[in-house]
N, C-alpha and C positions, 0 to 999 in steps of 0.2 A: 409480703414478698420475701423470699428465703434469701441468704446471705451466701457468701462464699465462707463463712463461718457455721452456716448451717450446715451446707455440704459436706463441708471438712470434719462436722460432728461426727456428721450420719455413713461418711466414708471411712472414719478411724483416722486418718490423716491431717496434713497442716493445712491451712489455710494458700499456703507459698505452694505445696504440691497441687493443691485447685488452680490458682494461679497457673501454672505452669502446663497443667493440662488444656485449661481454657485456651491458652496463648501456643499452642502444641511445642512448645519446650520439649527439646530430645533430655535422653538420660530419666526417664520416669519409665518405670517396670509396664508391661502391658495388662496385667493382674490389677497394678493399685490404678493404674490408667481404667479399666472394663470399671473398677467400684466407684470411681470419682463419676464417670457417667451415668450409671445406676444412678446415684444417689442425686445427681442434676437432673433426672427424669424422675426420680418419683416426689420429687419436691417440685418438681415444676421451677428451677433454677434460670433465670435468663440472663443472659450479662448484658447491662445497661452501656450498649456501643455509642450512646450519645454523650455518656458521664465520662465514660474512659477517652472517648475521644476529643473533649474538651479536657481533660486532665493534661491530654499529651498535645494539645497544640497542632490536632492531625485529624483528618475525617478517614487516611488510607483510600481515597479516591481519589482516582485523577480524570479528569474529560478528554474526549476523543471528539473533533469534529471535522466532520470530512465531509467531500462535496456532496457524493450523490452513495446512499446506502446500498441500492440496488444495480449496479454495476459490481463485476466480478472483481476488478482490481482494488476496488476499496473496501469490499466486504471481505476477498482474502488476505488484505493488508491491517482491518481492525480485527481479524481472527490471530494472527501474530502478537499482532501489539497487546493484545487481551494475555495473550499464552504466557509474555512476556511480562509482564505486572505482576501476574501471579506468581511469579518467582521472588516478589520484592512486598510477598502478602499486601497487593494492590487491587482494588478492585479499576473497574474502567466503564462511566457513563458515554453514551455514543449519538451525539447528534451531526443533521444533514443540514448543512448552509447550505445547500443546491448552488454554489458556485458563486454566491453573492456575495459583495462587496462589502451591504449592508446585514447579510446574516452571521457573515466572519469577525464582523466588530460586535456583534451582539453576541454572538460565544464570548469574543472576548471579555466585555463589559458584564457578563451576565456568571461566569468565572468563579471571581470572587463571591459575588451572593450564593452561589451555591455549595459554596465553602470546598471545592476543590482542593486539591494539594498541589496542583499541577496543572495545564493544559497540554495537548498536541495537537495540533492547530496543523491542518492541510491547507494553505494558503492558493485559492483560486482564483479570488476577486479583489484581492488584494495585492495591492503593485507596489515596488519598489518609494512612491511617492508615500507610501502607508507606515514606512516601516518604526516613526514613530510614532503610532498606533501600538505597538508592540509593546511599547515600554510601560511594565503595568508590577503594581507592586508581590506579582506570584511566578513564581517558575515557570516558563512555555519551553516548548521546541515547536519550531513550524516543520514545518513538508512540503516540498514542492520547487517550484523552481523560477516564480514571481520575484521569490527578496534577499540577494546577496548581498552580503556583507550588515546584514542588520545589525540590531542592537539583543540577537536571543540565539540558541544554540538552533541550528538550521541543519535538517537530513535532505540529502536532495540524492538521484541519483544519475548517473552520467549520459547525460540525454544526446550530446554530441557523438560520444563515442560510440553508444551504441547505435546509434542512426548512421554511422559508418560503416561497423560491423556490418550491421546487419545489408547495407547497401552492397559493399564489397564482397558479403558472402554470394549475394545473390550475381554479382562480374564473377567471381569464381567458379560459378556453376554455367557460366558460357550465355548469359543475358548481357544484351546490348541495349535495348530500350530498357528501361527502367522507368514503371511509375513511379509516384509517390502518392499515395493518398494522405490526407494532412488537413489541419484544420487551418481557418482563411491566414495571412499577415496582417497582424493587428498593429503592427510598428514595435511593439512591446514586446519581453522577453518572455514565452511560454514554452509548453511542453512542445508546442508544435515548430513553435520557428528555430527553438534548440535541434530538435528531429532533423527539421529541415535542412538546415546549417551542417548538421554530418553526412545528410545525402548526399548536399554537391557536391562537400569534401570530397567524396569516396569519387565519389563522377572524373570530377577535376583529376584527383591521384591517380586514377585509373585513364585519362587522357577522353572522357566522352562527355559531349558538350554538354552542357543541360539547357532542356527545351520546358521552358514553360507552360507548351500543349501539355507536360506529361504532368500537371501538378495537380490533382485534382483534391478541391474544397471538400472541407464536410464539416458537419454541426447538426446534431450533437455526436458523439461519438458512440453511437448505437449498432446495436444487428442489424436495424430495418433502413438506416442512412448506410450501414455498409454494403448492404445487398442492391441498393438505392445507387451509390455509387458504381458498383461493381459493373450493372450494367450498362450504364452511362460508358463506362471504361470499354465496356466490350462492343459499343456502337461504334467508336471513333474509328476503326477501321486502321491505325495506324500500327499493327504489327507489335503489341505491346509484349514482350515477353519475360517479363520481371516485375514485380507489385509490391514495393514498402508500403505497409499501412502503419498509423501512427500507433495505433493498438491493436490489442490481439481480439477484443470485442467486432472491430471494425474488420481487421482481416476474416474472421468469422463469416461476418456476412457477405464479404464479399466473397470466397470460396462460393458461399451458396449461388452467390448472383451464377458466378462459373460454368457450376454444377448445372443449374438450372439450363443454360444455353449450351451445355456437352461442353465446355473446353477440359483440353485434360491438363489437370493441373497432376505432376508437376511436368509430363511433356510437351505440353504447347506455352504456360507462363507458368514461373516459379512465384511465390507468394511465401513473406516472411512479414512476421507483426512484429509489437512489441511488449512487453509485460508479464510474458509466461504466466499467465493465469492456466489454470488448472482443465480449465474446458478443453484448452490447443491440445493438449495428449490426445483426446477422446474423439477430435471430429475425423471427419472424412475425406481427404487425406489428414493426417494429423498434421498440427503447421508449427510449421518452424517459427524462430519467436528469439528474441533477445531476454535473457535471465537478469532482470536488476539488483537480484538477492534481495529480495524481501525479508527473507528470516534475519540478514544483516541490519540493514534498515531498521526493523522493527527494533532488533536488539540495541542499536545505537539509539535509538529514539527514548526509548523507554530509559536506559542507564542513562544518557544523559539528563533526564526530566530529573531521576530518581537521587544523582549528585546535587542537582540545584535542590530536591528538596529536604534531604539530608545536613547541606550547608547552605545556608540562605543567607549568612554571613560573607562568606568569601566575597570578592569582587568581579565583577561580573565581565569575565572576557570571554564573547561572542566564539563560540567555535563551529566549526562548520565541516561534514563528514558526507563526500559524496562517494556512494554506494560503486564499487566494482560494476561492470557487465560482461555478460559471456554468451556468444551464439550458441542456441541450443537448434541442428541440425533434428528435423523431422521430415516424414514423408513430403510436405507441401515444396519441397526445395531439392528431394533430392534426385543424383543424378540420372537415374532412370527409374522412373514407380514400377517398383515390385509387380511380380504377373501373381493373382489370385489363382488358385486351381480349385476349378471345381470338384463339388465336396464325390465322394466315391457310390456311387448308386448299390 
């Protein structure tokens, strides 16, 4: 097997300029950089990333585990967090707890054996009675909105406030009934009963009673339970002209429920989600939607993991960064939908 001694023969150069190129060290010529290559390809040069990464006490991987892969929000939230590693020469392994309690502690426990440098842990089934469970001898950041005040650096993002925004936007635009679509009350602290919690705020602030008719359950949080709801919503007969959904997956489907039965959305009920996932640009009307800054998020997550694994010495004091939100106004909300003209014959 060739050396980086070999290399450096057959490229005229040191052993420290292979070094350097291997490791993309700036300040090396592009000329003696092109021979250093040559000369790892026609020797068949490999560098032994299991030698170097016990030398350095480092695999440069950290894990990602998150509830569910195939939902929009968390596939464009480990697309981030991936973009962001890369900036800290990271790689990033990505596994699905599907929301259990029991598959959140087996990322955890399972961690270290796989010699991680790090976790980021999206905490779904695990509850604030868990949080030490956290306490493990390698760097985490969790996610999510399960475990305040833990014992590990926590990204959460502003689940009240935007559940108000987004509530008041839609009294703004001259909606008096206001759903809310939302997953059940579990007694416990989730994305939903946080949602929740800045619905009525906004209700309340805004002087309109809140009616329990208008709360409508759902699980899971899918296209086909939103469309599922949606029209559930549209039988009750009660004049509904305003739709919080807890996600922008959920408001998705329920738009179609709409669609499907002619209401005009946004003339007859205004309709806002939450999570700006990428899809809400593209549908029909495109929906409005609360921004939690993900690209923030991600970046806080990642530097934070990346300090604890840089110092692993320091003393470990718990910090905690919840994310800004900002109403992102689309067709689904606004004041009067645009007229199409048909195209010119």
């Amino acid at each position: 097997m060739a050396t980086i001694q070999d290399v450096a023969r057959a490229a005229g150069v040191s052993p420290m300029t292979v070094s350097n190129v291997i490791n993309g060290r700036p300040h090396v010529r592009e000329s003696t950089r092109q021979r250093v290559v040559e000369a790892m390809t026609q020797l068949d040069y490999r560098v032994n990333v299991a030698a170097r990464n016990l030398r350095a006490g480092r695999t440069y991987t950290i894990g990602l585990a998150v509830a569910e892969i195939d939902r929009p929000y968390y596939g464009q939230l480990a697309a981030r967090i991936i973009a962001n590693a890369e900036r800290h020469n990271l790689h990033v392994l990505v596994e699905q707890t599907g929301a259990s309690r029991a598959n959140e502690v087996d990322a955890l426990a399972l961690s270290r054996k796989r010699m991680y440098d790090g976790l980021i842990l999206s905490t779904v089934g695990l509850g604030p009675a868990d949080a030490e469970v956290l306490r493990v001898d390698y760097p985490i950041v969790i996610l999510g909105e399960r475990i305040f005040d833990g014992p590990v650096d926590h990204v959460a993002m502003g689940n009240v406030e935007g559940a108000k925004a987004a509530t008041r936007h839609l009294i703004d635009r001259g909606c008096r009934t206001i759903a809310i679509i939302d997953g059940a009350d579990t007694g416990e602290t989730t994305v939903s009963s946080l949602r929740s919690e800045g619905y009525r705020a906004a209700l309340q602030e805004a002087g309109l009673e809140y009616d329990p008719e208008l709360t409508f359950d759902i699980a899971p949080f899918t296209l086909a339970q939103g469309r599922k709801i949606g029209r559930e919503l549209i039988d009750t007969g009660r004049g509904i002209d305003g739709i919080f959904c807890v996600t922008d997956t959920v408001a998705l489907g329920v738009l179609r429920a709409l669609a499907d039965a002619g209401v005009d959305v946004p003339g007859k009920v205004k309709v806002i989600g939450f999570d700006n996932i990428e899809e809400g640009a593209y549908s029909v009307p495109s929906l409005s939607t609360i921004d939690p800054d993900h690209d923030l998020m991600a970046r806080a997550a990642v530097g934070m993991l990346v300090e604890r694994i840089n110092d692993r010495e320091a003393p470990l004091q718990p910090r905690e960064f919840v994310s800004p939100v900002a109403v992102v106004e689309r067709e689904s909300t606004a004041s009067r939908r645009p007229r199409r003209r048909a195209a010119a014959s």
